[in-house]
C-alpha positions in Angstrom: -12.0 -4.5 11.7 -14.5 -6.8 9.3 -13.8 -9.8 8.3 -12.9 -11.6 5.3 -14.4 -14.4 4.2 -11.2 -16.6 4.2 -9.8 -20.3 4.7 -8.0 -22.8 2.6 -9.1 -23.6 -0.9 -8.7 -27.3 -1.1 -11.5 -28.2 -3.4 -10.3 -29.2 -7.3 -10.4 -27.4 -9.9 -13.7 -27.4 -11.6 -14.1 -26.2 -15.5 -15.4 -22.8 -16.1 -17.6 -23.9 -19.0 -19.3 -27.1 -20.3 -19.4 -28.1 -24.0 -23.0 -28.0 -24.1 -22.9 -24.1 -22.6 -19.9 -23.7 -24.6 -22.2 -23.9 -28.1 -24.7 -22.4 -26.7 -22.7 -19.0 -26.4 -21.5 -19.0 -29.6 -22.7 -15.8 -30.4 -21.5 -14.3 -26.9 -17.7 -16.0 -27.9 -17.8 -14.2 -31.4 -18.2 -11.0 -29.7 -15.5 -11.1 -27.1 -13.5 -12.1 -29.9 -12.2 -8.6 -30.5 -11.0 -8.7 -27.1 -9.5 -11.8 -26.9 -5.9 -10.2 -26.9 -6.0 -7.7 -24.8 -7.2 -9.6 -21.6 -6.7 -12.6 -19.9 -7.7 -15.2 -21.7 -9.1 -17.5 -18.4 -9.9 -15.0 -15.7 -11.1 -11.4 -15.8 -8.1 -10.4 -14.4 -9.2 -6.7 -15.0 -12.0 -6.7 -12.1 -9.6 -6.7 -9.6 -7.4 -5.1 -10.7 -4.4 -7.6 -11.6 -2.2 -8.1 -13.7 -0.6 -11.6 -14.0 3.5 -11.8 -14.1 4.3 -13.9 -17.2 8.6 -13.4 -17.2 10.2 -16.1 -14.7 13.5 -14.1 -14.9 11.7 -10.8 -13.5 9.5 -13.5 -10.7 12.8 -14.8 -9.7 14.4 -11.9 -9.3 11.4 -10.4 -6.9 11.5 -13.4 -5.1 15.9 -13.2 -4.8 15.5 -9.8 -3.8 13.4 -10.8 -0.3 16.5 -12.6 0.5 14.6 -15.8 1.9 15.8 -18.2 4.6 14.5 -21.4 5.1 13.0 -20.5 8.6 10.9 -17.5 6.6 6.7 -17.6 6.8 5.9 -15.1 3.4 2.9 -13.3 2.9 2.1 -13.1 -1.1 -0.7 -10.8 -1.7 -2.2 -11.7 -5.3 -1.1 -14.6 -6.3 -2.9 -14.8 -8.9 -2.1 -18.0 -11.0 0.9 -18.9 -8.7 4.2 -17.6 -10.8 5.6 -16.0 -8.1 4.2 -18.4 -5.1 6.0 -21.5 -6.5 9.3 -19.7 -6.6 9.0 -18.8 -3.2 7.5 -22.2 -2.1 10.8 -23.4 -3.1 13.1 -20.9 -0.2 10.0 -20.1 2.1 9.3 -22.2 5.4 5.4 -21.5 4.6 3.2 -19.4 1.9 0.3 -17.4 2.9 -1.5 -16.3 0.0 -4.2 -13.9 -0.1 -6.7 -13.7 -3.4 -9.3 -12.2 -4.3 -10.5 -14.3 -6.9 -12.1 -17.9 -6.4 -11.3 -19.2 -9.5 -6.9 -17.8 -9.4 -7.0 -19.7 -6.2 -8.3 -22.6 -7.5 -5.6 -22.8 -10.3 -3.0 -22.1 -7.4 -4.6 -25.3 -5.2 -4.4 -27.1 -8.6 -0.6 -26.4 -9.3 0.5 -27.7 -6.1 -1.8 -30.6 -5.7 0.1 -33.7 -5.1 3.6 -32.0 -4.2 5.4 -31.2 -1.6 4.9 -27.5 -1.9 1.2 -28.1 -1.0 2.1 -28.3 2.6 3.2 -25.5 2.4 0.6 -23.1 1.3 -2.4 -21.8 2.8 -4.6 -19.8 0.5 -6.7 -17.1 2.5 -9.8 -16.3 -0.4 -11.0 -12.5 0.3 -10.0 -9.1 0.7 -6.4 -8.5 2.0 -7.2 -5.3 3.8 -9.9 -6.9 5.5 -8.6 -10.5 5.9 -7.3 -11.7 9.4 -3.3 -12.0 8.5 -1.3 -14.5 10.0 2.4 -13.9 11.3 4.8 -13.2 8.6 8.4 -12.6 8.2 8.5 -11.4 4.4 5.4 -10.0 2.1 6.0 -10.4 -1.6 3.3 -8.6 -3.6 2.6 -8.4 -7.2 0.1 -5.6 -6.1 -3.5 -5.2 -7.4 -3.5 -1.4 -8.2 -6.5 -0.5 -6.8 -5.6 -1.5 -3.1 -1.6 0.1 -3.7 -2.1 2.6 -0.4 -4.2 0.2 1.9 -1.5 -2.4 1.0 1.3 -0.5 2.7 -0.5 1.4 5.3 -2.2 -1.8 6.3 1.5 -3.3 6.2 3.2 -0.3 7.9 0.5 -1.1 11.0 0.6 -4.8 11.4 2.2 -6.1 14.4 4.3 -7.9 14.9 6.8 -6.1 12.7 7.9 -7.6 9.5 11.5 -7.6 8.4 11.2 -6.7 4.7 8.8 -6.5 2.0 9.2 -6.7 -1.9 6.2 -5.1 -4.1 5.4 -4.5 -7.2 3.2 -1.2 -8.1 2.2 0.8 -10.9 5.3 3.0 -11.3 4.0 6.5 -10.5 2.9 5.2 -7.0 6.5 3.5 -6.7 8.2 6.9 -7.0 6.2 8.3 -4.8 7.1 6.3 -2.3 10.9 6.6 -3.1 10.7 10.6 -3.8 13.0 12.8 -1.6 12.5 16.3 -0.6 12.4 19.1 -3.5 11.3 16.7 -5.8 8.0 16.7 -8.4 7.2 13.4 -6.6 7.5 14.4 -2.8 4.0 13.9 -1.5 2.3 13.5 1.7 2.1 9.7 0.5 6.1 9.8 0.4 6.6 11.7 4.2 4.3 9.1 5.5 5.7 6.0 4.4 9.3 7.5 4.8 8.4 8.3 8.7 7.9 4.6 9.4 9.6 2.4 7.0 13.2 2.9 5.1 12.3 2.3 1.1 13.7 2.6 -2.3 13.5 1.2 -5.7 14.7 -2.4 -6.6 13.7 -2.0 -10.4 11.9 -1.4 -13.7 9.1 -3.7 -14.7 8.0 -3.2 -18.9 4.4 -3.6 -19.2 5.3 -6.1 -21.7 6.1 -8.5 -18.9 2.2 -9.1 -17.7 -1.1 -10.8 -19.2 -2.9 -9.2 -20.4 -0.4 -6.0 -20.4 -1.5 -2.9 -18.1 -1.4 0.2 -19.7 1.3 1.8 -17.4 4.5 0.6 -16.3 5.6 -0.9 -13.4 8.2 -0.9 -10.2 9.5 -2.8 -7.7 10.3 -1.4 -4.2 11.8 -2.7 -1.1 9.7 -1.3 2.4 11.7 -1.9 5.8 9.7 -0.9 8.5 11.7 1.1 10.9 11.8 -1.3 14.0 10.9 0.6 16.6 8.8 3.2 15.2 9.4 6.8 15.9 6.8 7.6 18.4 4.3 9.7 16.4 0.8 9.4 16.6 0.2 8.9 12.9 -3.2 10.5 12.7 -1.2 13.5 13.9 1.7 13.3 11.8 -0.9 13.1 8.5 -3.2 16.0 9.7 -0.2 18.0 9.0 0.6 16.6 5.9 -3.0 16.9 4.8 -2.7 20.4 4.9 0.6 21.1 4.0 0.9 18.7 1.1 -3.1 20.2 -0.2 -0.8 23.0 -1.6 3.0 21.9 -2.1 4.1 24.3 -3.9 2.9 27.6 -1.5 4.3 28.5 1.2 3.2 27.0 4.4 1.9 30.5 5.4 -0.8 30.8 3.1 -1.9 27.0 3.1 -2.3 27.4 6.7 -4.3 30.8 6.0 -6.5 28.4 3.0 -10.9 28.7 4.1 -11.3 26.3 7.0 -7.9 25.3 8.2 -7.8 27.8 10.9 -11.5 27.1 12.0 -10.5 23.3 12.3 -7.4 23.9 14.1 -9.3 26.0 16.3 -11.8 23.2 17.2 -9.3 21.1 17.8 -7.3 23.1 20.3 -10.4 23.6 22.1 -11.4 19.7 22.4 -7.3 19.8 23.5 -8.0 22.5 26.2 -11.1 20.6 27.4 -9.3 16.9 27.6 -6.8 18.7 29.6 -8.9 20.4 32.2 -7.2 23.7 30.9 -9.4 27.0 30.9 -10.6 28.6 27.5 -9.4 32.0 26.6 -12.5 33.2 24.6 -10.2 35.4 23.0 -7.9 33.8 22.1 -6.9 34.3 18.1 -6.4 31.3 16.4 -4.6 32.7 13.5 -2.3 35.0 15.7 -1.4 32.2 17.4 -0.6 30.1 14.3 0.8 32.7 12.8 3.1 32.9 15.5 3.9 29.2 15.6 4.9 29.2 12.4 7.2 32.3 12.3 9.2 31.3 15.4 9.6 28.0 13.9 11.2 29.6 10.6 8.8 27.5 8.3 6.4 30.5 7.5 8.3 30.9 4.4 8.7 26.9 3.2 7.3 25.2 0.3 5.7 21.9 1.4 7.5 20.7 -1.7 11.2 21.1 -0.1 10.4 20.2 3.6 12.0 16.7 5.2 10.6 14.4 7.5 12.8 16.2 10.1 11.2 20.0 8.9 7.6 18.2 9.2 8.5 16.6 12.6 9.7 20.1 13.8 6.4 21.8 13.4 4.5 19.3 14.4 6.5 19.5 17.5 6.1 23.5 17.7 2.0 23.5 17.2 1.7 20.3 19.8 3.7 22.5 22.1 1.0 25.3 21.7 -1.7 22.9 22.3 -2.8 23.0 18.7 -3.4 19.5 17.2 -4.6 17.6 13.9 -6.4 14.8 14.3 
């Protein structure tokens, strides 16, 4: 996996401008004055995607939610100017805090300097899904939307295993994570994270409650990863879902039928045959035969859209056992 530029940010905080540079942009400022309100009025927040949390009642009840103990080592991903780090500086054994930005971590360095929090934090400067993560009981996040998926999947894979997470996302990507079965919301996203981790909804964040304000709203989950995993080979369990999920609302009979899906299949129960030492019938019919695996199963007739984790599991089970395979 790269890696991140990272390491602690101990240097002071520097200003951002001169007064000599200051006048000289005069012209620049006048222009960015329409602008002013609508973003963050020391950082850029935008280009990465943050959103800073400006209501302590909503930071401390993330932070109440993780249900800290004093042993706990927390992973905060996005910081950003340190609103939620300092509440959980004050429950946490030790703070890891991974941001993007130079210049947020600086203000974070300066907001501990000369406490007793300071100990206490390490600030990791780079990209989280690239960044070498330490060992971690609890991960807080006040997520950047752009990394939402690789946040969880990267947390869903990281060993060893967590014991809870509390995140904030843009909302639609929140319900999708909490969605059940025969709901608008039930996605391939939703089965995947569902297979590995128990999840649901802590609360409602207004848009209101962030500088400068997003333009969508906001939710809080809770993400327990199932400890041990069920032992599915991911890749395998998301091949299905690629192609189930492509069409939700169909049934799984004529997705399977969709241009290319028998072809792949058919390539990959041939690399199957050969890692097995098993012979080759050239004529064998690839759509007979999944056809057949999904009739005797009794999903022929499903919707994507109403099938659990255990329906998925099932044929997953019944192709493996035919050799056929998705990753």
């Amino acid at each position: 996996m790269p890696r991140a530029t990272s390491g602690r940010f101990s240097r002071a905080h520097q200003p951002s401008i001169k007064p000599a540079a200051a006048s000289s942009s005069k012209n620049q400022t006048a222009n960015e004055g329409a602008s002013a309100g609508v973003r963050n009025p020391i950082f850029n927040t935008e280009r990465f995607g943050q959103h800073i949390l400006k209501n302590p009642q909503i930071a401390q009840t993330i932070v109440d939610k993780a249900n800290l103990r004093p042993t706990d080592k927390v992973l905060e991903v996005g910081p950003g100017t340190g609103n939620l780090t300092v509440k959980i500086l004050e429950k946490a054994k030790n703070v890891t805090a991974v941001e993007m930005d130079p210049r947020m971590a600086a203000e974070l360095t300066k907001r501990v300097q000369g406490k007793p929090e300071q100990r206490k934090l390490d600030i990791i400067i780079g990209d989280f899904v690239k960044a070498d993560l330490p060992y971690f009981d609890v991960c807080i996040s006040n997520t950047p939307y752009q990394i939402s998926s690789p946040l969880v999947f990267r947390l869903l894979s990281h060993r060893p295993i967590f014991r809870v997470a509390i995140l904030m996302f843009q909302r639609e990507f929140a319900m999708r994570l909490v969605a059940q079965p025969g709901t608008e919301l039930w996605s391939r996203l939703s089965a995947n994270v569902q297979l590995y981790s128990k999840v649901d909804l802590v609360m409602h964040v207004g848009k209101n409650n962030f500088r400068p304000a997003p333009q969508v709203e906001s939710s809080v989950v809770r993400l327990v990863p199932l400890d041990p995993p069920p032992p599915i080979k991911f890749e395998e369990f998301d091949g299905l879902g690629r192609i189930i999920f492509s069409r939700r609302n169909k049934m799984v009979h004529a997705t399977f039928m969709a241009k290319g899906v028998i072809e792949m299949l058919e390539q990959n129960w041939r690399t199957w045959c050969s890692t097995q030492n098993k012979m080759i019938d050239e004529d064998t019919n690839m759509k007979a035969k999944v056809e057949e695996v999904l009739s005797s199963s009794g999903y022929s007739e499903q919707r994507a859209a109403k099938m659990t984790l255990d329906d998925l599991l099932k044929l997953l089970s019944a192709f493996h056992d035919e050799g056929i395979h998705f990753a």
